[in-house]
Every structure is written in structure tokens, then in C-alpha cells.
OpenMM code with the backbone's topology and positions (N, CA, C; nanometers):
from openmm import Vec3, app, unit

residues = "UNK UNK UNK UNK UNK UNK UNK UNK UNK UNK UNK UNK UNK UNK UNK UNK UNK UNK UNK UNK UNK UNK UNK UNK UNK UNK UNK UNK UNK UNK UNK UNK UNK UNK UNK UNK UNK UNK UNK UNK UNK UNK UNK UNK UNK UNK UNK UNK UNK UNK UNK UNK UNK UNK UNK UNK UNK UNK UNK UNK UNK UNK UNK UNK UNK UNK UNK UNK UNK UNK UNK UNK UNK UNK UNK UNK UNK UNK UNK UNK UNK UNK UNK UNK UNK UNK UNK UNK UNK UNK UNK UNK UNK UNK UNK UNK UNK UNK UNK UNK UNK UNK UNK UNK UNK UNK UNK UNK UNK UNK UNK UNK UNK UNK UNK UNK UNK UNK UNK UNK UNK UNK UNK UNK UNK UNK UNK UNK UNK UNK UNK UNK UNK UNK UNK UNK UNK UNK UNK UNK UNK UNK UNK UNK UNK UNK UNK UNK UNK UNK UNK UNK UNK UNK UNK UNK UNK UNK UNK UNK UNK UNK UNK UNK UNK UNK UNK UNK UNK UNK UNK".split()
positions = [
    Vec3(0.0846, -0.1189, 0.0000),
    Vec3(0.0000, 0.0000, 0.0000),
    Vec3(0.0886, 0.1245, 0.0000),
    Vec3(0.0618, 0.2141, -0.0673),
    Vec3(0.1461, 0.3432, -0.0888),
    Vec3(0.1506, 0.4541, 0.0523),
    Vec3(0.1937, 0.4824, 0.1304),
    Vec3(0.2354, 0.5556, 0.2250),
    Vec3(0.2105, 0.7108, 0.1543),
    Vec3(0.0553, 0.7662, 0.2405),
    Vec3(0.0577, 0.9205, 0.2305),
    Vec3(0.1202, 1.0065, 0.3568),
    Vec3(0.1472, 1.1350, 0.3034),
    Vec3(0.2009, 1.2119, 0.3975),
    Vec3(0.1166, 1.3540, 0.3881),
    Vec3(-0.0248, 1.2881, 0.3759),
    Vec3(-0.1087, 1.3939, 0.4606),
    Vec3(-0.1087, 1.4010, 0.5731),
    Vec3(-0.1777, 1.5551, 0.5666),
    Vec3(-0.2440, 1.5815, 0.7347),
    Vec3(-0.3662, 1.5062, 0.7681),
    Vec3(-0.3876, 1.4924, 0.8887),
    Vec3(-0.4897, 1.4466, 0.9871),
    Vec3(-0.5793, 1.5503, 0.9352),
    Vec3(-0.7298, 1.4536, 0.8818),
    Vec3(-0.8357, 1.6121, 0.8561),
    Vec3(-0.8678, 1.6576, 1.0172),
    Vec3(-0.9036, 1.5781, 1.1121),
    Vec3(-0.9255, 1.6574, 1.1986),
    Vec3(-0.8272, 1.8082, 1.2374),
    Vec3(-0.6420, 1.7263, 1.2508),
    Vec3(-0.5918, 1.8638, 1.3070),
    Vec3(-0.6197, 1.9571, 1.1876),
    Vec3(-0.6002, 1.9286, 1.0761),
    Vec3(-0.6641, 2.0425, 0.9354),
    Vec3(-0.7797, 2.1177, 0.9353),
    Vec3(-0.8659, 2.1085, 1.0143),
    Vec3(-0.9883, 2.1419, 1.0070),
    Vec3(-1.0059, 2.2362, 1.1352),
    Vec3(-0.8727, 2.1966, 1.2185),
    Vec3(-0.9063, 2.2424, 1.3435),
    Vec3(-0.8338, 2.3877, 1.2773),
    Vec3(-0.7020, 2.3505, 1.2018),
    Vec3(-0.6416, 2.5138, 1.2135),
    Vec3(-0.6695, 2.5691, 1.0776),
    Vec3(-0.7491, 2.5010, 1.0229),
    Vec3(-0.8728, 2.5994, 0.9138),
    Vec3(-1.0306, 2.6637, 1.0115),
    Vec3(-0.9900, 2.6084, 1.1046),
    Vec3(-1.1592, 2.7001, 1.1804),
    Vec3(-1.0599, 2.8235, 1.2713),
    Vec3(-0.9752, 2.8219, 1.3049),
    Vec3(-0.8633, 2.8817, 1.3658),
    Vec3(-0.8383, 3.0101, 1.3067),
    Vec3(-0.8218, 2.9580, 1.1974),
    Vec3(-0.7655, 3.0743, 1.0652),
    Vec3(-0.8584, 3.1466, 1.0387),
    Vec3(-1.0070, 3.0575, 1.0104),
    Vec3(-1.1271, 3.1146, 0.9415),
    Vec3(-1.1445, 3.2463, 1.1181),
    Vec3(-1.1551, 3.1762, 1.1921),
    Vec3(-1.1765, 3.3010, 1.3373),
    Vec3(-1.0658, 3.4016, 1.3111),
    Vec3(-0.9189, 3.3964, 1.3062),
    Vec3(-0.8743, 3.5062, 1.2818),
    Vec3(-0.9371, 3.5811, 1.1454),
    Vec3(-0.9376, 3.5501, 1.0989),
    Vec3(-0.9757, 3.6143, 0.9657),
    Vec3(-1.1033, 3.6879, 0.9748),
    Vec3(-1.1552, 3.6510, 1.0866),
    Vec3(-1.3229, 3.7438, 1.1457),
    Vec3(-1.2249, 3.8674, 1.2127),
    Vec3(-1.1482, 3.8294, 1.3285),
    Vec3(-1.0901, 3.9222, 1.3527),
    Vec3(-1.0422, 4.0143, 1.2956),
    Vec3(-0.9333, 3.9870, 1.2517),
    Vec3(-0.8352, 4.1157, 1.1584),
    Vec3(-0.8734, 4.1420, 1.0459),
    Vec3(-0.9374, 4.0998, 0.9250),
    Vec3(-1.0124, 4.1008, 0.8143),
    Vec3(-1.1614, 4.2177, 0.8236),
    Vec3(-1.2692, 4.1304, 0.9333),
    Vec3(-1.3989, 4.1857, 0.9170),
    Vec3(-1.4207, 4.0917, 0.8733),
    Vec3(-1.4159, 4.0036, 0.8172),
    Vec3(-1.4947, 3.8836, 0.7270),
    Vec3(-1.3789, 3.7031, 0.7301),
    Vec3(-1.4832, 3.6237, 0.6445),
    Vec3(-1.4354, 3.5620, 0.6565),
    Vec3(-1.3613, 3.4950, 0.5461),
    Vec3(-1.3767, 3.4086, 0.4944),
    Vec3(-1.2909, 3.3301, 0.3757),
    Vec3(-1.3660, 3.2700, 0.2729),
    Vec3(-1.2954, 3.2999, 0.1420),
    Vec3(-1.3512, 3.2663, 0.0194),
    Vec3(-1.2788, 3.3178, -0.0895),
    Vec3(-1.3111, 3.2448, -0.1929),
    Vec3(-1.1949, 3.2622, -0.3422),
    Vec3(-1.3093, 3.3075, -0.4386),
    Vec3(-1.4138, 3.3107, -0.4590),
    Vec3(-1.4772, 3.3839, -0.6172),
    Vec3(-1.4553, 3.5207, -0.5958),
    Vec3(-1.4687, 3.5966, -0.5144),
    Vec3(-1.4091, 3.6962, -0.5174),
    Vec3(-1.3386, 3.7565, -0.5701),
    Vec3(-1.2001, 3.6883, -0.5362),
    Vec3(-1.0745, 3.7592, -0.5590),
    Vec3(-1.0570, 3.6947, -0.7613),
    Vec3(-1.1473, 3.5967, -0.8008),
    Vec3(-1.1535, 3.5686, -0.9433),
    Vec3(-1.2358, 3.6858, -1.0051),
    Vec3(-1.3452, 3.7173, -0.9249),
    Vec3(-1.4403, 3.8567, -0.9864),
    Vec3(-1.3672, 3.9996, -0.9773),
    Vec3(-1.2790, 3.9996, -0.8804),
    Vec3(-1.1795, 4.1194, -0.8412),
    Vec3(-1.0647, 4.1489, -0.9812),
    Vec3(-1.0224, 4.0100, -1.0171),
    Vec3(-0.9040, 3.9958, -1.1466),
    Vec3(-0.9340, 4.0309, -1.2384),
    Vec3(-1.0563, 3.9943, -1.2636),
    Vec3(-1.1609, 4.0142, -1.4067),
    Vec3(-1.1703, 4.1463, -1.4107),
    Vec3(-1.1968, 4.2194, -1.3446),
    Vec3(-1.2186, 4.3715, -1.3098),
    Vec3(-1.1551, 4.4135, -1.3509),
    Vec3(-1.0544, 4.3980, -1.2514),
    Vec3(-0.9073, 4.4985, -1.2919),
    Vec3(-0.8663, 4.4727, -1.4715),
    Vec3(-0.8405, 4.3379, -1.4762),
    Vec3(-0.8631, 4.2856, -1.6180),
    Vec3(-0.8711, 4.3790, -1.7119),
    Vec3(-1.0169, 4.3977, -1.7230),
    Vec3(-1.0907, 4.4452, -1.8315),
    Vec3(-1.0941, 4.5530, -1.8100),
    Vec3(-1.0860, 4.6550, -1.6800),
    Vec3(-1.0449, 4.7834, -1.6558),
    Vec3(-0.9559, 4.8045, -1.7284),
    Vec3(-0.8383, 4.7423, -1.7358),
    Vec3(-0.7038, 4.7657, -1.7722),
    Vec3(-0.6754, 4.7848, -1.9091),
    Vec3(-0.7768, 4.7165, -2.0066),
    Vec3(-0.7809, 4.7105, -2.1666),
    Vec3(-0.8596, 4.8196, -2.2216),
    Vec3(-0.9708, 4.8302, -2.1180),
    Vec3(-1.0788, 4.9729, -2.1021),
    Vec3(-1.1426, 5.0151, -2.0456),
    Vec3(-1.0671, 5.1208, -2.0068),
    Vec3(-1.0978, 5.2076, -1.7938),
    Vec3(-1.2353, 5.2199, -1.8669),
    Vec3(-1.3408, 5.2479, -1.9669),
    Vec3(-1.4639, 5.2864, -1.9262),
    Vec3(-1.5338, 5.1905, -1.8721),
    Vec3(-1.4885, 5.0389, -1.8754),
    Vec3(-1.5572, 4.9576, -1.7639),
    Vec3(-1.5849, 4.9917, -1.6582),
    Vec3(-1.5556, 5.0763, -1.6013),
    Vec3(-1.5599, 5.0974, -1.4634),
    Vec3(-1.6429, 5.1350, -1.4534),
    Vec3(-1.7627, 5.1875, -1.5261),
    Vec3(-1.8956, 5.2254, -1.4964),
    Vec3(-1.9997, 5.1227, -1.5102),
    Vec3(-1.9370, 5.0342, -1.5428),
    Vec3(-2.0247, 4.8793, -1.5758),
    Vec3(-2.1129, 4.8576, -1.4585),
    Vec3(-2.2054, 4.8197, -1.4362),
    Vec3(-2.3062, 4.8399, -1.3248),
    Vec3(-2.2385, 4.7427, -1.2072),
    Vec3(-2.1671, 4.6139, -1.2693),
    Vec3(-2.1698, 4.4856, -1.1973),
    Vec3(-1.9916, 4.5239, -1.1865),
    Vec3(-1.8896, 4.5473, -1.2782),
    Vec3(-1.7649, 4.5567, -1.2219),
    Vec3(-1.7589, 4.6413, -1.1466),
    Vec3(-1.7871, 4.8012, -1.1748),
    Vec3(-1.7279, 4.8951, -1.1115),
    Vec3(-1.7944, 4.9082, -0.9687),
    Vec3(-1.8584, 4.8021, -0.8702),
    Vec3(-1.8200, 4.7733, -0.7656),
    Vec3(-1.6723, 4.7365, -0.6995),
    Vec3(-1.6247, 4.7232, -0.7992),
    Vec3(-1.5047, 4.6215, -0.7643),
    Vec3(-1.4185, 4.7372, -0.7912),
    Vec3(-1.4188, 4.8379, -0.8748),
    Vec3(-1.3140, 4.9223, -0.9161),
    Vec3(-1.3557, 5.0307, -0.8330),
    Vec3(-1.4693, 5.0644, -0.7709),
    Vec3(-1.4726, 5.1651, -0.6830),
    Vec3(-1.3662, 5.2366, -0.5533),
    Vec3(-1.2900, 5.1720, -0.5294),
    Vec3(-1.2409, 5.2315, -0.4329),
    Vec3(-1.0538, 5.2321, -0.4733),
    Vec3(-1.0097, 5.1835, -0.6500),
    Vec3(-0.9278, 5.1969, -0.7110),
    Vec3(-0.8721, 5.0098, -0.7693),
    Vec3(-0.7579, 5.0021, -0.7255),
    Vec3(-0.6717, 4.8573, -0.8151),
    Vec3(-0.8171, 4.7746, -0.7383),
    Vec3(-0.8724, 4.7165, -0.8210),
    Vec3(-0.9232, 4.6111, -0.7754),
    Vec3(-0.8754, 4.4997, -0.7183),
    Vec3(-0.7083, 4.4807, -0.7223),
    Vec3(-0.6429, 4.3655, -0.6914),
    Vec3(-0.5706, 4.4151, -0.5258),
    Vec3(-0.5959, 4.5464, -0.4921),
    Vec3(-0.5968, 4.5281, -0.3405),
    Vec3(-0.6559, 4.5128, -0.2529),
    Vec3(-0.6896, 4.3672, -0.2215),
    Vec3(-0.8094, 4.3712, -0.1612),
    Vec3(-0.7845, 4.2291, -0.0843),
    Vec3(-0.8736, 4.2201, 0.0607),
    Vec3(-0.8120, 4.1120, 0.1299),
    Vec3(-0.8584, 4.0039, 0.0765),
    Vec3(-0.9367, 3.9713, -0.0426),
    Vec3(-0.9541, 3.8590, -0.0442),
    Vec3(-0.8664, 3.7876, -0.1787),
    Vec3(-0.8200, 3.8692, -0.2952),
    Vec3(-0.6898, 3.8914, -0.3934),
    Vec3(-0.6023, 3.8807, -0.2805),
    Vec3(-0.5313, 3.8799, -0.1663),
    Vec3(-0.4440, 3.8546, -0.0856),
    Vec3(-0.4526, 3.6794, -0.0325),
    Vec3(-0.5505, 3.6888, -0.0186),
    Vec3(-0.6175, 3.5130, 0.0778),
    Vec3(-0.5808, 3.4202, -0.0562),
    Vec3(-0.6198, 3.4424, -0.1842),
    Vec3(-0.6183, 3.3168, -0.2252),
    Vec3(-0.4740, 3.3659, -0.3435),
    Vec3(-0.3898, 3.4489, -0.3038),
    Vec3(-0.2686, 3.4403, -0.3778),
    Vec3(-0.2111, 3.3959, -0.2399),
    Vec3(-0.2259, 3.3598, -0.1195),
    Vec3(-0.1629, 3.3273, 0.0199),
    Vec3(-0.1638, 3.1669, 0.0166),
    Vec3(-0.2950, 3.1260, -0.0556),
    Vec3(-0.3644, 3.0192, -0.0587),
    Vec3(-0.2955, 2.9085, -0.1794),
    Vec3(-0.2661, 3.0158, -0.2882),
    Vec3(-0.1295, 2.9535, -0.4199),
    Vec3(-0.0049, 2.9119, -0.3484),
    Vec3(0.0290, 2.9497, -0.2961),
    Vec3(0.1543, 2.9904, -0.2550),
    Vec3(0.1813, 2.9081, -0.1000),
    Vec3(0.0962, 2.9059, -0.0347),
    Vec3(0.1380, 2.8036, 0.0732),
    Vec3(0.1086, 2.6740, -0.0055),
    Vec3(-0.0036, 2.6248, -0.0754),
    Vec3(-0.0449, 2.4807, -0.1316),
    Vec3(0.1086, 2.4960, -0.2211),
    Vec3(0.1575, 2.5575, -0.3030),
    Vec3(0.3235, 2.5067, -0.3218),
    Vec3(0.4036, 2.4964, -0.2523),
    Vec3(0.4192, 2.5550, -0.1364),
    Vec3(0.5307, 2.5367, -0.0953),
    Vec3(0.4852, 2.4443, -0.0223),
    Vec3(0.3810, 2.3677, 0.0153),
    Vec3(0.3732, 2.2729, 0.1136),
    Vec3(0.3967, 2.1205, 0.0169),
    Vec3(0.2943, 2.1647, -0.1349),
    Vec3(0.3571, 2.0190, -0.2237),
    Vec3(0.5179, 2.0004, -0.2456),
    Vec3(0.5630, 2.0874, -0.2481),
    Vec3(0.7236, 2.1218, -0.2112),
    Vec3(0.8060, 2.0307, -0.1200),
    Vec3(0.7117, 2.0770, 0.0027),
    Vec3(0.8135, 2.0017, 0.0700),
    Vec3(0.7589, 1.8368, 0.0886),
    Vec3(0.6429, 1.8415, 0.0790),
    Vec3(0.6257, 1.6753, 0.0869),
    Vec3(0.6157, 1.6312, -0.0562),
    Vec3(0.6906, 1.6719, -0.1363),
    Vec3(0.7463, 1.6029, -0.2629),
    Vec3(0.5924, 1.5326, -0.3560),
    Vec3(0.5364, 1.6480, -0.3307),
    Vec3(0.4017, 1.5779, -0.3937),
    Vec3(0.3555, 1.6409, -0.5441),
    Vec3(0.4606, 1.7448, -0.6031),
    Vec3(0.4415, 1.7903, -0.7282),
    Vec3(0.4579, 1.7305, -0.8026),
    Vec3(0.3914, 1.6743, -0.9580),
    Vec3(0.4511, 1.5889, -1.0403),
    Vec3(0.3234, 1.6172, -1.1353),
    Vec3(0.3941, 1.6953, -1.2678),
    Vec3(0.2740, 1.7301, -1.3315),
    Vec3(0.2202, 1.6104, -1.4207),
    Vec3(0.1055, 1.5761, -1.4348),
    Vec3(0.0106, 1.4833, -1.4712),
    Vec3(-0.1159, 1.5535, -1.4741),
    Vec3(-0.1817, 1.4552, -1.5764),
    Vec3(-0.3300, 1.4503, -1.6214),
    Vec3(-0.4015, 1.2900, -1.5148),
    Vec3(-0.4785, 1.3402, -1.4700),
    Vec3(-0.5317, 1.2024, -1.3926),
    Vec3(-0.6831, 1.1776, -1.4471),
    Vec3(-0.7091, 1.0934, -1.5154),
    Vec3(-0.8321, 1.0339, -1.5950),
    Vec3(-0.8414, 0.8656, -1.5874),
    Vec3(-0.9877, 0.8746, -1.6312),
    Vec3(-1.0355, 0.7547, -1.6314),
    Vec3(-0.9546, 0.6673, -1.7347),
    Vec3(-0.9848, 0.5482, -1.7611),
    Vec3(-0.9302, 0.4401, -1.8312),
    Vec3(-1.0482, 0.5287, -1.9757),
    Vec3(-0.9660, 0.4721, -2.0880),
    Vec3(-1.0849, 0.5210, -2.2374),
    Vec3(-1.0932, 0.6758, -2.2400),
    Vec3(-1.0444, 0.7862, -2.1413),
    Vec3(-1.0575, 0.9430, -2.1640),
    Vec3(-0.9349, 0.9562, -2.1853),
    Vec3(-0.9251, 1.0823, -2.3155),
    Vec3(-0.7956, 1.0930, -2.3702),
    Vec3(-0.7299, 1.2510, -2.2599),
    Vec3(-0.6491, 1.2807, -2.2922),
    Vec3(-0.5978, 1.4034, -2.2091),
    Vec3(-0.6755, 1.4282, -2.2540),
    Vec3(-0.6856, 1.5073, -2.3778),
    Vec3(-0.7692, 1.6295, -2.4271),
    Vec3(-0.9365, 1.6122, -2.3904),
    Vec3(-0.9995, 1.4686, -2.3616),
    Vec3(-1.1215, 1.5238, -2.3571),
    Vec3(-1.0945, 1.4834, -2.2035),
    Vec3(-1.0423, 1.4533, -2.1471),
    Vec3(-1.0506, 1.5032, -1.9591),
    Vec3(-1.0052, 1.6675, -1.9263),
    Vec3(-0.9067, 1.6911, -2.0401),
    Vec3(-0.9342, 1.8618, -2.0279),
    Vec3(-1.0094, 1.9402, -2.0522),
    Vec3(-1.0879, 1.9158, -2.1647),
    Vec3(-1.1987, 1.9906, -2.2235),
    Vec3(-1.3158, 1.9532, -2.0765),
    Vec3(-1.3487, 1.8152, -2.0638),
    Vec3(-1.4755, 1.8341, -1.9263),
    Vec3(-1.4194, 1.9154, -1.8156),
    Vec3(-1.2877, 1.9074, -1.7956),
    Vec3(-1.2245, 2.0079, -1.6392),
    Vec3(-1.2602, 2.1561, -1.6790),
    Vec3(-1.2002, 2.1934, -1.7849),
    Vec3(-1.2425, 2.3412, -1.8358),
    Vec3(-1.3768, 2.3265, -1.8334),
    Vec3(-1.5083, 2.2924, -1.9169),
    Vec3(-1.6076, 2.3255, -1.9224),
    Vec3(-1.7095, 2.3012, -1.7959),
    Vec3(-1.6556, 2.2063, -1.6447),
    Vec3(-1.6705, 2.2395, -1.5366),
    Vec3(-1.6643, 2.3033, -1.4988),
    Vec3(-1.5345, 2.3719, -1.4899),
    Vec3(-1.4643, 2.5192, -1.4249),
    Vec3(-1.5794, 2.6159, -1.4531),
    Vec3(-1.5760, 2.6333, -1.6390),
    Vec3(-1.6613, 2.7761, -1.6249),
    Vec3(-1.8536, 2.6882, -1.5838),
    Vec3(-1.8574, 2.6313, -1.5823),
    Vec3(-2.0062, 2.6285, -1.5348),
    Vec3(-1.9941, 2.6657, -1.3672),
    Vec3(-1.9087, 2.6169, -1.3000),
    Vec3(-1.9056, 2.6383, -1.1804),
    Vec3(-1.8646, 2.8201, -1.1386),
    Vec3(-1.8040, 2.8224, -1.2218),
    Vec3(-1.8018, 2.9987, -1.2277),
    Vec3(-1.8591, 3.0799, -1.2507),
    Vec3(-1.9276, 3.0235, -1.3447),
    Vec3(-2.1054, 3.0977, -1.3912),
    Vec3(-2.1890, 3.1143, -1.2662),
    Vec3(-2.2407, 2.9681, -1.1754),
    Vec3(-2.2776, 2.9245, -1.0840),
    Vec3(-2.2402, 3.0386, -0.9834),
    Vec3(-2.1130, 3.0271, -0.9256),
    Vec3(-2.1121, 3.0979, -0.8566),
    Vec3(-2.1273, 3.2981, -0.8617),
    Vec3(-2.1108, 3.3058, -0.9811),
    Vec3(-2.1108, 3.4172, -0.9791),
    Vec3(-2.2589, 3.4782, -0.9641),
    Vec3(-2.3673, 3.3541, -1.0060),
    Vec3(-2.4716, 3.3323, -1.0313),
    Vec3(-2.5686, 3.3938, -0.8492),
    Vec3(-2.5097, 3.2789, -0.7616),
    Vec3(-2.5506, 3.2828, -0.6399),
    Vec3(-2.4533, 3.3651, -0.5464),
    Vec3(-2.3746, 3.4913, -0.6369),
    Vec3(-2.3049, 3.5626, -0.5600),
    Vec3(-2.1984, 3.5031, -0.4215),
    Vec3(-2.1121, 3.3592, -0.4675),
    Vec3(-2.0530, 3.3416, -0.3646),
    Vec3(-2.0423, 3.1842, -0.4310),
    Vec3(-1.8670, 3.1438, -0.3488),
    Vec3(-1.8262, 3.0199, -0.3957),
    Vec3(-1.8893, 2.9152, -0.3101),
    Vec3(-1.8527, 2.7960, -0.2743),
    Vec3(-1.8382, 2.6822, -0.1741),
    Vec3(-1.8189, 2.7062, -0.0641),
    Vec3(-1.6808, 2.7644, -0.0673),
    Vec3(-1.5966, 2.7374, 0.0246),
    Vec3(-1.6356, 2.8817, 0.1057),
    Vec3(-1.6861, 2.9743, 0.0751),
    Vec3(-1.7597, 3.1133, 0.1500),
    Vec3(-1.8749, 3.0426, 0.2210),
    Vec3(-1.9038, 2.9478, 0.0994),
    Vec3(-2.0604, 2.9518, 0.2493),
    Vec3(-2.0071, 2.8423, 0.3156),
    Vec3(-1.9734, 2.7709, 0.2779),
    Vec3(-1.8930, 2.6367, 0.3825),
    Vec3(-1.8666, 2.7046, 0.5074),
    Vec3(-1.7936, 2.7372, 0.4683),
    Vec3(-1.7020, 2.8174, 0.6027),
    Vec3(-1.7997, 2.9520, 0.6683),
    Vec3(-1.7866, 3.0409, 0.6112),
    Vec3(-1.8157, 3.1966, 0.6219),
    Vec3(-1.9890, 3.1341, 0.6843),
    Vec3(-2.0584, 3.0987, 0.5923),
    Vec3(-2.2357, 3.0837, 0.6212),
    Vec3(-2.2068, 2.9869, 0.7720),
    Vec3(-2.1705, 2.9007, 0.7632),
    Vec3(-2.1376, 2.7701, 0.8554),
    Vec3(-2.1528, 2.7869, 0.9977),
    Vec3(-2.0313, 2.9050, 0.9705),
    Vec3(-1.9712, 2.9647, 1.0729),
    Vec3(-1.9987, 3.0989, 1.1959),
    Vec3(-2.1210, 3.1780, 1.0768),
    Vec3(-2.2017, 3.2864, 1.1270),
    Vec3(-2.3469, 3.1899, 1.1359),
    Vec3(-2.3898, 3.0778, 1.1414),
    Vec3(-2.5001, 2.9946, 1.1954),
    Vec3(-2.6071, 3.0397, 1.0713),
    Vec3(-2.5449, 3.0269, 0.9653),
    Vec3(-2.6725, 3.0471, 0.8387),
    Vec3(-2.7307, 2.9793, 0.8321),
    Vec3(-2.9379, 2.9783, 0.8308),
    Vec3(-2.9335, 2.8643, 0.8042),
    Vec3(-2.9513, 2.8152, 0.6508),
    Vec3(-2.9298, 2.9481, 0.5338),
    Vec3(-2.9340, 2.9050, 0.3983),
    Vec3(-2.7990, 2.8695, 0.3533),
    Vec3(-2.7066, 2.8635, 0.4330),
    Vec3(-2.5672, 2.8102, 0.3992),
    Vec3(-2.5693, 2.6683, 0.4615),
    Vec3(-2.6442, 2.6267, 0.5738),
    Vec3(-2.6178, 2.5058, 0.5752),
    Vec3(-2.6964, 2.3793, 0.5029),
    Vec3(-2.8530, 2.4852, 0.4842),
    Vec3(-2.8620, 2.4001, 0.4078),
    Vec3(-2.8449, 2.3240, 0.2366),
    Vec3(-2.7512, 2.5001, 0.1957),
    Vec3(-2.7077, 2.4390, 0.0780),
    Vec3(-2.5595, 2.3304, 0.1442),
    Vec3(-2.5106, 2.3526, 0.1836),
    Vec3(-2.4066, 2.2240, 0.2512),
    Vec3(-2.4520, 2.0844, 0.1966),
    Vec3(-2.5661, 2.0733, 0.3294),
    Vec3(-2.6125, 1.9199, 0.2881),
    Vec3(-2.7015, 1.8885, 0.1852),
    Vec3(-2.6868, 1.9774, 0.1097),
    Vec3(-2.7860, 1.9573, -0.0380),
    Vec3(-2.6123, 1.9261, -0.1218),
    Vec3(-2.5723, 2.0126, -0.1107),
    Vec3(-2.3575, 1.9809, -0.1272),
    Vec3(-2.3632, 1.8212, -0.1169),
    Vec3(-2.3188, 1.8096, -0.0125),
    Vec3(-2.2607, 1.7012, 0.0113),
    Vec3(-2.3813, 1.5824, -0.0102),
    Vec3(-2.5362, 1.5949, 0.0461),
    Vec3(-2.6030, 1.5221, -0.0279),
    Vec3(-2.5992, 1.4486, -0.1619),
    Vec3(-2.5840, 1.5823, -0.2507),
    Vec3(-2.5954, 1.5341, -0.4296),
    Vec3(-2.4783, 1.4746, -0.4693),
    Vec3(-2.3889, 1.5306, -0.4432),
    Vec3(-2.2127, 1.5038, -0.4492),
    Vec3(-2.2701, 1.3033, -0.3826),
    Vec3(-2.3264, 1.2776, -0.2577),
    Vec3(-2.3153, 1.1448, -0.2657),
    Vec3(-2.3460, 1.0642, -0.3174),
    Vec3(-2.4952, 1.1039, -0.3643),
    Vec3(-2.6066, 1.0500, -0.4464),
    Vec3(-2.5358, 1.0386, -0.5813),
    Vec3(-2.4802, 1.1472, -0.6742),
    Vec3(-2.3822, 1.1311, -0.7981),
    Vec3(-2.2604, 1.0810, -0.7795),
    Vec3(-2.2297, 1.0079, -0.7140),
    Vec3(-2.0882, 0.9616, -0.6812),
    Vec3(-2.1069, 0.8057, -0.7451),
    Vec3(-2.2293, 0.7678, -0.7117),
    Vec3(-2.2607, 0.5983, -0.7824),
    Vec3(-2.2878, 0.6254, -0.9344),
    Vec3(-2.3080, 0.7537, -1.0071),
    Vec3(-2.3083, 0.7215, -1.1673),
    Vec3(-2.1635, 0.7358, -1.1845),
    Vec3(-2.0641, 0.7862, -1.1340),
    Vec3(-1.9243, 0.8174, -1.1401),
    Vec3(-1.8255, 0.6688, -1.1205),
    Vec3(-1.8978, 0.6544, -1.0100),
    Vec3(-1.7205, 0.5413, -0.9332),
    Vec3(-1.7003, 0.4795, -1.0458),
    Vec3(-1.8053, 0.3920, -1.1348),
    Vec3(-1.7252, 0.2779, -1.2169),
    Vec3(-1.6324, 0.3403, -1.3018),
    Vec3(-1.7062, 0.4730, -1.3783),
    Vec3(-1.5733, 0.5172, -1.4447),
    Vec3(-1.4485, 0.5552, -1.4204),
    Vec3(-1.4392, 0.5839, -1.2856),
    Vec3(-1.3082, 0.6445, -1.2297),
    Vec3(-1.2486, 0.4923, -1.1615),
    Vec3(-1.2954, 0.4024, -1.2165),
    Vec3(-1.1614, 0.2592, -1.1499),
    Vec3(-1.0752, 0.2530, -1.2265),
    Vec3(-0.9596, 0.2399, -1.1849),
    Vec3(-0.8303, 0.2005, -1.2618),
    Vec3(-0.8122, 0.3131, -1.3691),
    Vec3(-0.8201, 0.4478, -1.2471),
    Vec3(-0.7615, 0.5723, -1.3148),
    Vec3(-0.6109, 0.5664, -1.3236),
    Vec3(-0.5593, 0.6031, -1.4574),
    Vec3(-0.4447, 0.6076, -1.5071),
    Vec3(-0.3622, 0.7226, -1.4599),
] * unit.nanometer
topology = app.Topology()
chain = topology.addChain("A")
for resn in residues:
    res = topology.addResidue(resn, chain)
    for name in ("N", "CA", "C"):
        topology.addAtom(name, app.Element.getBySymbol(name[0]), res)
């Protein structure tokens, strides 16, 4: 059997609720990444043509100047950057495509991309990622964050039996 050198989810979870509390503290808020993807886009397209900034839906984001200073453009470039240096040190980088048996790279890339942007749509959709209401809703006792959770993790279980057979004897 192959020897991992993960963390314990419990102690992980303990100093991700840890973090998520400081981050109430010194922040004002709590944790989440669509943000700081809606923040990039901004600046983005600001950058090719400042009259965006009157755009009804960006120039929230450009209101108060660089859209990219902002604590949550800080959290998940903090968030790049420790997940490397931590695959780093437990020698866990090794670039690969991981797919089913019969999916070629290209069409396990094409479904990852055309996931991505549906899930980006999605969220931009319900104003907020996963991992905001996971945490952030969870955590301030929402109860429309928890119950999208176990509607989460519900469907995710329920679709997991049209999935498993294809994902055996991933390459």
C-alpha cells in the first residue's frame, strides 16, 4: 500500500476554523476565493478599457481603485503559494493529467475546463463560492448556507454511484 504524507483532517480542520476566526478578527470577514476571481476580471478588463468601470456589476469592484488590493486577492494568492510550498516540501508535485481508463488528455481537459466555467457561472450566479458559504455561512449559523451544505454534500453522494465505475483504474 502506498504511504501518504497527509495531514490528519481533523488537526486540518481544526487550524482551518482557527484561521477562518482570525480572519473574522483582523479582516472583518471571513474566507472565500470567487471573489478575488471577480476582483481579477475587473481589474482585467479595466485595464484594456478604464470605461468599464462604470459597468453596473464591475465597477463595484473598481470603486475604491486597483481592484487587486483587496483582502480577499491577498487570501487566495496566500492560498497559491502556501499549497506550493507545502507540495514542495512533501514532494508531492509531479505534473500529470489524472483520468479515467478510455478518456484521452484532451477530452478530460476539455470536461475540467467546461466544469470550471459552469461552476463559475454558478457561482457568480448565487453571488458566492463553496468554500464562502462552507465556512463563512457555517460559521455565522446560516441557516441558507447550511442548508445548501447538505444539499452539497447530499448530491455530491447520491452522484458519486453514476461516477465510481468510471473512475476505477484511473491512469
Amino acid at each position: 500500500m502506498k504511504e501518504n504524507n497527509y495531514w490528519s483532517p481533523v488537526i486540518a480542520g481544526i487550524i482551518l476554523g482557527i484561521a477562518l476566526f482570525i480572519s473574522f478578527i483582523i479582516a472583518g470577514q471571513g474566507m472565500g476565493a470567487s471573489g478575488a476571481f471577480a476582483r481579477a476580471t475587473a481589474q482585467a478588463t479595466f485595464t484594456i478599457d478604464p470605461a468599464f468601470a462604470h459597468n453596473a456589476y464591475a465597477g463595484k469592484y473598481l470603486k475604491h481603485g486597483n481592484a487587486l488590493l483587496n483582502w480577499t486577492v491577498l487570501e487566495v494568492v496566500g492560498i497559491f503559494i502556501g499549497g506550493l510550498i507545502s507540495a514542495l516540501v512533501a514532494r508531492r508535485i509531479k505534473p500529470e493529467i489524472t483520468r479515467a481508463k478510455g478518456y484521452s488528455s484532451g477530452k478530460r481537459l476539455f470536461f475540467a475546463f467546461l466544469g470550471g466555467v459552469i461552476v463559475a457561472a454558478a457561482t457568480r450566479l448565487t453571488r458566492g463560492c463553496t468554500s464562502g458559504q462552507a465556512l463563512d455561512g457555517a460559521a455565522t449559523f446560516s441557516v441558507g448556507a447550511w442548508i445548501f451544505m447538505l444539499a452539497v454534500f447530499g448530491s455530491g453522494f447520491l452522484f458519486s454511484f453514476l461516477f465510481k465505475k468510471q473512475w476505477k483504474g484511473v491512469e
